[in-house]
C-alpha positions as CSV (number, residue, x, y, z in Angstrom):
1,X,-13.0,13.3,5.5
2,X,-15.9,11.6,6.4
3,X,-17.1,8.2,6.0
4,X,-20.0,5.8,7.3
5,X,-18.3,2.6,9.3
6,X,-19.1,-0.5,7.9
7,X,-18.2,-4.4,8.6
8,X,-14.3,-4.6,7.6
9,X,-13.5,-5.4,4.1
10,X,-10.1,-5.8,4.9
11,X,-9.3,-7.7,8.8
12,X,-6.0,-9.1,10.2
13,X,-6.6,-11.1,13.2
14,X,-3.7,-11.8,15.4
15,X,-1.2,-12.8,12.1
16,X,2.0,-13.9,12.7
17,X,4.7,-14.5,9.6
18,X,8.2,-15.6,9.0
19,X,10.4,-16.0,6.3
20,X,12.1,-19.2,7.6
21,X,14.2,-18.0,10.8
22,X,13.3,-14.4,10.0
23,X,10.1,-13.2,12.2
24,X,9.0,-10.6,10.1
25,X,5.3,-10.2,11.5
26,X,4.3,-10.7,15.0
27,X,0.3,-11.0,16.2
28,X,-0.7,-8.5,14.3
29,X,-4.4,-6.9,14.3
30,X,-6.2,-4.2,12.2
31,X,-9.3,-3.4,10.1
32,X,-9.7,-1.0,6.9
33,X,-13.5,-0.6,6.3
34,X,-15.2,0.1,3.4
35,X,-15.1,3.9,2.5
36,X,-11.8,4.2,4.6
37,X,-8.5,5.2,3.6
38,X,-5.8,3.5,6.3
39,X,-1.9,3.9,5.9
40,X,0.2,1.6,6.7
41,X,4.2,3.5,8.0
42,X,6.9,2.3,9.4
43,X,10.5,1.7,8.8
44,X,12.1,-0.1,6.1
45,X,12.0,-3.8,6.7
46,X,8.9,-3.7,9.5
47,X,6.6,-5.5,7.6
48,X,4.1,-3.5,5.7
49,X,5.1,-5.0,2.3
50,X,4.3,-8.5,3.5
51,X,1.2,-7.1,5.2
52,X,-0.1,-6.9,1.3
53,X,1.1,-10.2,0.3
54,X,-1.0,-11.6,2.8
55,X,-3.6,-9.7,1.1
56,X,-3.5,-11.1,-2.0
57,X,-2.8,-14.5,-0.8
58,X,0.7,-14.5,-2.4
59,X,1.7,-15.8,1.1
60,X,0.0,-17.4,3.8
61,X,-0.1,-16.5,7.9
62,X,2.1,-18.9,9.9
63,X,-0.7,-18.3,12.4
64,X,-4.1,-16.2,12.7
65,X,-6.2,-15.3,9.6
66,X,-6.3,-12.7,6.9
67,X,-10.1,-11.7,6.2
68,X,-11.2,-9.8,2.9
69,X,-14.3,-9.2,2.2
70,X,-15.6,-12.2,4.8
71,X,-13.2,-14.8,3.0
72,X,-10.1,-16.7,5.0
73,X,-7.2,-15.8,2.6
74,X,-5.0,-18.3,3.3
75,X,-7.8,-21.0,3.3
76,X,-9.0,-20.6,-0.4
77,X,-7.6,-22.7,-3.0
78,X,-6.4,-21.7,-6.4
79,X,-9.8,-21.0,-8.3
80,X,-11.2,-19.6,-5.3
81,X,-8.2,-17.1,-4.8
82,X,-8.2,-16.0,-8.2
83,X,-12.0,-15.4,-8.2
84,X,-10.9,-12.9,-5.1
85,X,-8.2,-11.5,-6.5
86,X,-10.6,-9.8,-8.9
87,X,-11.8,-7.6,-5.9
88,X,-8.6,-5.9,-5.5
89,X,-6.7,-3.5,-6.9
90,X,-2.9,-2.7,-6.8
91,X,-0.9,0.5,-7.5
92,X,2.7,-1.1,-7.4
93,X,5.6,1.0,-6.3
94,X,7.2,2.4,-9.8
95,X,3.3,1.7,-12.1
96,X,4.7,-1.3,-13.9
97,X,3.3,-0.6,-16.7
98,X,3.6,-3.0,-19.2
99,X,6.3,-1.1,-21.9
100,X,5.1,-2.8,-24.9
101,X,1.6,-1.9,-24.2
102,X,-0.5,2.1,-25.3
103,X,-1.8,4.0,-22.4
104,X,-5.2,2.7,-23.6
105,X,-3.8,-0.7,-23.7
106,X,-2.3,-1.1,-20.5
107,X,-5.5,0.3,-19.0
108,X,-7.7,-2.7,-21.3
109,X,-5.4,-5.3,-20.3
110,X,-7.4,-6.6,-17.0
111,X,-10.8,-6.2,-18.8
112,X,-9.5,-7.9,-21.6
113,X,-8.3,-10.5,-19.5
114,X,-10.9,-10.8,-17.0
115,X,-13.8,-10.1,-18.6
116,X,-15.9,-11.3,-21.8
117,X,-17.0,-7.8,-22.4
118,X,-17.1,-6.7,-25.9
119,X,-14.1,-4.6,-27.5
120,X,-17.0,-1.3,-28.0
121,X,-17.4,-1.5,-23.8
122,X,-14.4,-2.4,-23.2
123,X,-13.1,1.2,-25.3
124,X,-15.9,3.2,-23.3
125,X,-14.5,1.8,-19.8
126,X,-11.2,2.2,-20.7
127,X,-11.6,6.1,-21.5
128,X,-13.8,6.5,-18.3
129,X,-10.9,5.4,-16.1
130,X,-8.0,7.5,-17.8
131,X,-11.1,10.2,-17.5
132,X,-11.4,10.3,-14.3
133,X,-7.0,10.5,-13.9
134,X,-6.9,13.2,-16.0
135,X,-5.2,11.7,-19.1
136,X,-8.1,10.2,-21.6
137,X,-5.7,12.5,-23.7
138,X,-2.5,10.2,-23.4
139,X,-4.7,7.2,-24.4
140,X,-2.9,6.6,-27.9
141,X,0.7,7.7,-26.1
142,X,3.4,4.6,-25.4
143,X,5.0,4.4,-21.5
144,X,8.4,5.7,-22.2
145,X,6.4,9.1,-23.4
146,X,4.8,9.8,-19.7
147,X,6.6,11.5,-16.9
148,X,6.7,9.4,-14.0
149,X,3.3,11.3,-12.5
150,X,1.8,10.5,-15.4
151,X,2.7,6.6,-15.5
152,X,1.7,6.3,-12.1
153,X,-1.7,8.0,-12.6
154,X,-2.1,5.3,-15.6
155,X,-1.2,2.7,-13.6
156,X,-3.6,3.3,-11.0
157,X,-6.5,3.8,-14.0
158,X,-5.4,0.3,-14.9
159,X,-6.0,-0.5,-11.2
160,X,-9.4,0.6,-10.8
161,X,-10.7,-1.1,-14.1
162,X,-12.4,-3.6,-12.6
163,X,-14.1,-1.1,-9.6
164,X,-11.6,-3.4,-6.8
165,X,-13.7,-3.3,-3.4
166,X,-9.9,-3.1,-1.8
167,X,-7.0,-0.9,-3.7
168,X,-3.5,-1.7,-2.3
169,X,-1.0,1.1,-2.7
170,X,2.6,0.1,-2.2
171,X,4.7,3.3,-2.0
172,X,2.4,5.6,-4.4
173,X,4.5,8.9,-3.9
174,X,8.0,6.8,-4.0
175,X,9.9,9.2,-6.6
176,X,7.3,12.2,-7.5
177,X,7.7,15.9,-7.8
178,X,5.8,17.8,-5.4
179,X,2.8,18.4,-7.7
180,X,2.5,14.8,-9.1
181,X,2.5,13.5,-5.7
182,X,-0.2,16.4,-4.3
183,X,-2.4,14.7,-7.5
184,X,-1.7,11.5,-6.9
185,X,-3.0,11.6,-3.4
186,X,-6.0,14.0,-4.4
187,X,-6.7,11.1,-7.0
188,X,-6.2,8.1,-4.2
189,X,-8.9,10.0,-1.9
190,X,-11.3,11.1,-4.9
191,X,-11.4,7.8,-6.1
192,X,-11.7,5.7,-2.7
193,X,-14.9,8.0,-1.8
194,X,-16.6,7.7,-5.4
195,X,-16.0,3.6,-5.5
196,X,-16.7,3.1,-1.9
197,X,-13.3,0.9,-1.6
198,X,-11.2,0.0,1.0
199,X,-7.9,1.5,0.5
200,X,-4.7,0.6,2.5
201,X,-1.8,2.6,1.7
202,X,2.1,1.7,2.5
203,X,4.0,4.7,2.3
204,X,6.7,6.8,4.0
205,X,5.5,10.2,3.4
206,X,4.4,11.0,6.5
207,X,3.1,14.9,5.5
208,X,0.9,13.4,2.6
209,X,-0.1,10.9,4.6
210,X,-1.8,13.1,6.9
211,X,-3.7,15.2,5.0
212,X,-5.0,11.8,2.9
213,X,-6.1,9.0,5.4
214,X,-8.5,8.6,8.0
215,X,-6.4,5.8,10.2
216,X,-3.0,4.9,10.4
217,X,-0.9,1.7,11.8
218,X,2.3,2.0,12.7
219,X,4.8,-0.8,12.2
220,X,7.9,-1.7,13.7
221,X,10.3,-5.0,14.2
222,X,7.0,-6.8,13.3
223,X,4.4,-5.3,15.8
224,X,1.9,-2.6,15.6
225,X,3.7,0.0,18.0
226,X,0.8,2.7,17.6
227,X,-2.3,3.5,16.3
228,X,-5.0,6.8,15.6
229,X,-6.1,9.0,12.9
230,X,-4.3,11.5,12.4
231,X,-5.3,14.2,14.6
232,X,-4.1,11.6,17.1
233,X,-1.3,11.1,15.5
234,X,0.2,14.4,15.6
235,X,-0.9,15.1,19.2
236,X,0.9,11.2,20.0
237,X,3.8,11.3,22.4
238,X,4.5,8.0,21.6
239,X,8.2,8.3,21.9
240,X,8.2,6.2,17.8
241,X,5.3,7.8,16.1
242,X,7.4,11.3,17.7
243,X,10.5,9.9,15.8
244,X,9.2,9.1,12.5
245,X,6.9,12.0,11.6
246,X,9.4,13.7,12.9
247,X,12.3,12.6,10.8
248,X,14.2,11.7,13.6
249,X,17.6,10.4,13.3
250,X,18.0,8.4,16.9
251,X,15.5,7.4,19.2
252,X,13.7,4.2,19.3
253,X,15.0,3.4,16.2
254,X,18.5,3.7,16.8
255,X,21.1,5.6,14.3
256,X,23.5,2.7,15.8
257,X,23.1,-0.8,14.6
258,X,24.0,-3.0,17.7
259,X,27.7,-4.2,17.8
260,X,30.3,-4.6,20.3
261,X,31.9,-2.0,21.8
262,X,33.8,0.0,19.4
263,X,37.1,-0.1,21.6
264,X,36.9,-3.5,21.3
265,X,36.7,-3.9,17.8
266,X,39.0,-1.4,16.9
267,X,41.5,-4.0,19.4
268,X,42.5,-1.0,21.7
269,X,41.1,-2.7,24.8
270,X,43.9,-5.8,24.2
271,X,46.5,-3.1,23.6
272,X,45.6,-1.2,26.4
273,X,45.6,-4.4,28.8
């Protein structure tokens, strides 16, 4: 994977977040650049959701700034964030397609809405995109007719409609067989190299993940713990990044929730008193 460094599309400068008394993000720092494909891993509840929130401005940094494509996130107002918005792209976790809504349909839907393009452009777009997924043949087909490789592989031609400068993936391989999620990665590179996007990818499919990205970030309890492509990566001893691509059950993340000692609880150290 090769691709030429540019100014960072996508930039988190020392960003801090909490929902209320919960600290969920904690001076956090990292670029994606254009042409770059950057996973973000960690464990459930560390973060990396919220890191794409912050993305599309659905919430706003308690402190530092969110940067994409030059522009302050959390200082744009509502016209100005929706005129951003139309840079980016988002693979949601399950597709979402809409289940009302053809193939073709689904994939029309933010050209239709977005755009004053006429219907004959829109139609020529619209089979381009489920061209270059593999399934201009499912155009006429409803969502409850696609396998769940298939959905996702239409939600992510819906995605691309508008050629995003930034896609957001949020769990792409979350329930695939091995050969829909080996194309749905192929398709995630293939497509991030021919549109020159930024991509940032939250998964937990650390094998995948590898073969796919050029960085990765790893979160935990709110912090970037460790960094590296991923020849680094797998040469890391970092005692985490060990643990997770390992599949470890114990170690910095503990199998153990904290709790009082379990004599205690269990009132055996009254009864032996």
């Amino acid at each position: 994977m090769t691709f030429v460094m540019s100014a960072p599309l996508v930039e988190f400068r020392n960003v801090s977040f909490a929902y209320e008394e919960e600290i969920v993000l904690r001076d956090v720092s990292l670029t994606v650049a254009r042409g770059q494909v950057v996973a973000i891993m960690g464990g459930s509840g560390s973060g990396k959701t919220t890191l794409l929130k912050l993305i599309g401005g659905q919430i706003r940094p308690d402190s530092g700034e969110v940067l994409v494509d030059g522009e302050n996130v959390g200082n744009l107002g509502e016209r100005d964030l929706y005129r951003l918005r139309r840079k980016l792209g988002m693979l949601f976790q399950f597709g979402a397609l809409f289940t009302d809504l053809s193939v073709f349909d689904n994939v029309a839907f933010p050209l239709r809405e977005r755009t004053n393009l006429p219907e004959s452009m829109i139609r020529d777009l619209v089979l381009m995109k489920l061209q270059a997924v593999g399934l201009r043949g499912a155009a006429r087909l409803m969502p409850a007719e696609l396998s769940g490789g298939m959905a996702r592989r239409v939600a992510l031609a819906r995605a691309i409609a508008l050629d995003p400068r930034v896609m957001l993936y949020d769990e792409p391989f979350t329930g695939l067989d091995p050969i829909s999620l080996a194309t749905t990665g192929k398709l995630i590179r293939e497509l991030n190299d021919a549109l020159g996007t930024a991509s940032i990818v939250v998964t937990h499919d650390v094998a995948e993940s590898l073969a796919l990205v050029d960085y990765i970030y790893f979160l935990a309890d709110g912090v970037v713990v460790a960094q590296g492509s991923p020849d680094e990566v797998r040469a890391s001893e970092h005692p985490f990044v060990r643990q997770f691509i390992n599949a470890e059950p114990d170690g910095p993340v503990p199998f153990h929730k904290p709790a009082a000692p379990y004599a205690a609880d269990l009132g055996l150290e009254a009864a032996n008193g």
